[in-house]
C-alpha positions in Angstrom: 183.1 150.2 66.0 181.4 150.0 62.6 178.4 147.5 62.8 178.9 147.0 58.5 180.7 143.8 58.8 178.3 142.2 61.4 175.7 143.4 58.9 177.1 141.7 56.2 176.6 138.6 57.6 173.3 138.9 59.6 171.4 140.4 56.4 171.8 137.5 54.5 171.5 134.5 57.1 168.3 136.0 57.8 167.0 136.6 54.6 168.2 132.7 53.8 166.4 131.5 56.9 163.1 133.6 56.2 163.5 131.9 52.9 163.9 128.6 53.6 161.2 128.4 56.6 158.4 129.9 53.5 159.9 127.0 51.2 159.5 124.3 54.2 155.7 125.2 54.5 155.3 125.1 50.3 156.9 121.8 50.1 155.0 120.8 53.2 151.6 121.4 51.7 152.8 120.1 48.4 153.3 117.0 50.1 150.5 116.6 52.3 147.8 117.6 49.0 149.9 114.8 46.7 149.2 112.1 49.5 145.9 113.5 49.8 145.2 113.3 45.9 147.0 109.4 46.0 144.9 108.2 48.2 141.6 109.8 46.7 143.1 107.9 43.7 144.1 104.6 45.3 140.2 104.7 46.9 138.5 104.9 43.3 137.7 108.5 43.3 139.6 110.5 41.2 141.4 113.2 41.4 139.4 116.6 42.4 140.7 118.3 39.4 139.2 115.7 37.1 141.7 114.4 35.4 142.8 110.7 35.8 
């Protein structure tokens, strides 16, 4: 039995899943640092990157 067709699936749900778990933790930390920055904002101190 050839293992080409199994691999034609496998190869690519993985690389979509090892994908999409990187992305979760970018959009994650996106996330969590634009709350951060809101709420340094909300409190009256700026933004840490000086603009306003």
């Amino acid at each position: 039995m050839d293992a080409a067709p199994l691999n034609a699936i496998v190869i690519p749900v993985l690389s979509a899943a090892i994908f999409l778990y990187a992305l979760y933790f970018v959009v994650r930390s996106g996330v969590r640092d634009g709350i951060l920055q809101a709420e340094r904002k909300r409190d009256g101190e700026g933004g840490s990157d000086g603009r306003h």
